[in-house]
C-alpha positions as CSV (number, residue, x, y, z in Angstrom):
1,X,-13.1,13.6,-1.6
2,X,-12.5,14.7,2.0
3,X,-10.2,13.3,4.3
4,X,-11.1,10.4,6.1
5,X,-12.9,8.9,3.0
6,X,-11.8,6.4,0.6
7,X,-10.2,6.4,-2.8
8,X,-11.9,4.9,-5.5
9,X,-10.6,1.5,-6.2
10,X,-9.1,2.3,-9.8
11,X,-10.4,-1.6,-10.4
12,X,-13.7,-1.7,-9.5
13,X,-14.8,1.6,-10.3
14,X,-15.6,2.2,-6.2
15,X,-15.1,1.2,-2.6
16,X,-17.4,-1.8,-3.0
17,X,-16.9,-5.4,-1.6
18,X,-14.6,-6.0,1.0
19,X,-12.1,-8.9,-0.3
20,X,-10.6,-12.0,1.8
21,X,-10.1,-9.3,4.7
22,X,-8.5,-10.5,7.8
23,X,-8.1,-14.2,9.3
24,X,-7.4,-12.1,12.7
25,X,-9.7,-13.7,15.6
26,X,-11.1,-12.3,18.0
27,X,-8.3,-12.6,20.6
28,X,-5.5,-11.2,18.1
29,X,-4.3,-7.6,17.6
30,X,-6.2,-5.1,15.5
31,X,-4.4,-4.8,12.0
32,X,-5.0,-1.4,10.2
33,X,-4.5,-3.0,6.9
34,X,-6.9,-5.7,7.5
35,X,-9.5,-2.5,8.4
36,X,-8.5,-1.1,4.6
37,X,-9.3,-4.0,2.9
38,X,-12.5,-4.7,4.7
39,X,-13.1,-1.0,4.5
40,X,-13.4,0.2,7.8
41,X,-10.2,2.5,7.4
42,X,-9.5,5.3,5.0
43,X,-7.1,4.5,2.2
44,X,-6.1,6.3,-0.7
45,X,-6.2,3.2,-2.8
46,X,-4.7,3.1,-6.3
47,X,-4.9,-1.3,-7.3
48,X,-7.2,-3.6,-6.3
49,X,-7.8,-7.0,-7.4
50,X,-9.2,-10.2,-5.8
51,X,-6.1,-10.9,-3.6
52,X,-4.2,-7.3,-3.2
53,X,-4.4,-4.1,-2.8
54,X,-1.9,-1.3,-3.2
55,X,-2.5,2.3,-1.4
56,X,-0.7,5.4,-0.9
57,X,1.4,5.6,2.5
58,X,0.4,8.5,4.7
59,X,3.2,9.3,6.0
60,X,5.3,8.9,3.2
61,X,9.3,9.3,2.3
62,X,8.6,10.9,-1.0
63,X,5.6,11.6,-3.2
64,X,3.7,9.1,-4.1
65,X,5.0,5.9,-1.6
66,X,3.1,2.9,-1.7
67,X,2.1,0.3,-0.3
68,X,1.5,-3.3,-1.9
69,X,-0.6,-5.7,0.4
70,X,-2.1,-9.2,0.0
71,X,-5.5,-8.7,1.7
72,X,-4.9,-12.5,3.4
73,X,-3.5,-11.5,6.6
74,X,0.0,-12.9,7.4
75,X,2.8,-11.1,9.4
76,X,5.4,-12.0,7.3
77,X,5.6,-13.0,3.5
78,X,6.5,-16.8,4.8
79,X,3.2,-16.6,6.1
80,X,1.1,-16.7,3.9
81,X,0.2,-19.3,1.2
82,X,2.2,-19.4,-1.5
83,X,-0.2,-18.2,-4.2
84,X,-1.2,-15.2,-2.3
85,X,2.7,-14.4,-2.1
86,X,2.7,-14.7,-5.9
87,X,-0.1,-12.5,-6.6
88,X,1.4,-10.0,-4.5
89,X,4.5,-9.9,-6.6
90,X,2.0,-9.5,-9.8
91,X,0.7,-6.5,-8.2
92,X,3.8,-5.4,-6.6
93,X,5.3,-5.6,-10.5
94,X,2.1,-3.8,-11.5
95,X,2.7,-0.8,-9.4
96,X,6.3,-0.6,-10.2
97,X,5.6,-0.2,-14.3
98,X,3.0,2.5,-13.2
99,X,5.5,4.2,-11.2
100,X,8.3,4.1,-14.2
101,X,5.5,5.4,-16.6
102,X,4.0,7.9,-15.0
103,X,6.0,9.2,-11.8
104,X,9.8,8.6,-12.3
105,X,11.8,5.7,-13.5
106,X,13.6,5.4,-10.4
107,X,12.5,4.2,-6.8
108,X,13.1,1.9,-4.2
109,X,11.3,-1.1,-3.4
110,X,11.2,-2.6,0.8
111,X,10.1,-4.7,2.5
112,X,10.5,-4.7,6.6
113,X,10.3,-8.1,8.3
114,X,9.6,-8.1,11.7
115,X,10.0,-5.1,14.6
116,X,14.1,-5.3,14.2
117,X,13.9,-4.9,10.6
118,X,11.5,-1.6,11.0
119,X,8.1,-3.2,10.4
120,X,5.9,-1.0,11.8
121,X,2.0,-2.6,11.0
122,X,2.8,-6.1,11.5
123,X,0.8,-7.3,7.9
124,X,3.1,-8.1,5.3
125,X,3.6,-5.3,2.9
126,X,6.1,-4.0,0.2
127,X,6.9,-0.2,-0.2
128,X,7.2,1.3,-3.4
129,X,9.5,4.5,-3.2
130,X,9.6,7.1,-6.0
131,X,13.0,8.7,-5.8
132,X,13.2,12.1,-7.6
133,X,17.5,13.1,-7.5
134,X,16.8,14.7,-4.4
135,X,18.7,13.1,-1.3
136,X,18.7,10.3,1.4
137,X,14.9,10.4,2.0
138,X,15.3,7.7,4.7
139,X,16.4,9.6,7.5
140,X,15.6,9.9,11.5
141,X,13.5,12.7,10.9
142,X,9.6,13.2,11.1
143,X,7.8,12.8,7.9
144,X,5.0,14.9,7.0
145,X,1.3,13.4,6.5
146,X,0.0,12.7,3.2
147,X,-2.4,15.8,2.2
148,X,-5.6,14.8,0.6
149,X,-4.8,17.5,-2.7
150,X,-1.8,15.3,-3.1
151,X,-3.1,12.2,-2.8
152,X,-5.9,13.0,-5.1
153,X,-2.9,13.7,-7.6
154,X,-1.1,11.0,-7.6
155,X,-3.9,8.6,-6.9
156,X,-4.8,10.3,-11.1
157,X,-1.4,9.7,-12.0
158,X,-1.2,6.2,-11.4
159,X,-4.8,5.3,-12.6
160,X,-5.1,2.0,-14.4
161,X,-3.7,1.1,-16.9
């Protein structure tokens, strides 16, 4: 799988079916997430299920950083309805005991509301940080892109259950 193309859903079995996908009209700002789960971006996806979606970050803090999504668009977690905010924790949880089992028992878990707080794509979203003992990974500096020979790695490790 070449850059630019999509993960398989770990799922599904394949990039099929495009979920909820955005509420975003026509007047309102294009949302790359929205574009993942209707599959018009490229995402290294590792979870899917009828609500979420969780996907490797490309630029990420450490190997294998996530991102956990309710395909529903909303902002901020108060904005969407409360069921989607509860699947979203399912599959947040989800992603978490894959990332103690087969990455590292450690990691951080964030989520940015609103420009102040560092919320850069403006859809809500939790990160899922792997820490390894090495130091601060959140610093001012750059962070490299996510290379498709380890995305394809960790995108095996954390392959259903």
């Amino acid at each position: 799988m070449g850059a630019g193309q999509f993960a398989p859903s770990l799922k599904s079995g394949g990039v099929s079916g495009a979920g909820m996908g955005s509420s975003a009209t026509s007047g309102e700002a294009k949302c790359v997430f929205c574009d993942i789960v209707a599959r018009r971006s490229p995402a290294w996806i590792v979870n899917e299920d009828e609500s979420t979606m969780a996907f490797l970050d490309i630029f990420p803090f450490t190997r294998g950083h996530l991102l956990v999504i309710p395909k529903r668009h909303g902002a901020r977690l108060t904005d969407i309805p409360f069921d989607d905010q509860m699947a979203l924790i399912r599959s947040l949880d989800e992603i978490c005991r894959r990332v103690e089992r087969r990455l590292t028992p450690h990691y951080n878990i964030s989520l940015n509301t609103g420009a102040n707080a560092g919320q850069i794509v403006m859809h809500v979203h939790f990160h899922v940080i792997p820490r390894y003992g090495v130091g601060n990974p959140f610093r001012a500096t750059s962070r490299a892109p996510l290379t498709d020979p380890d995305a394809r790695a960790v995108v095996a490790e954390l392959a259903a259950p």
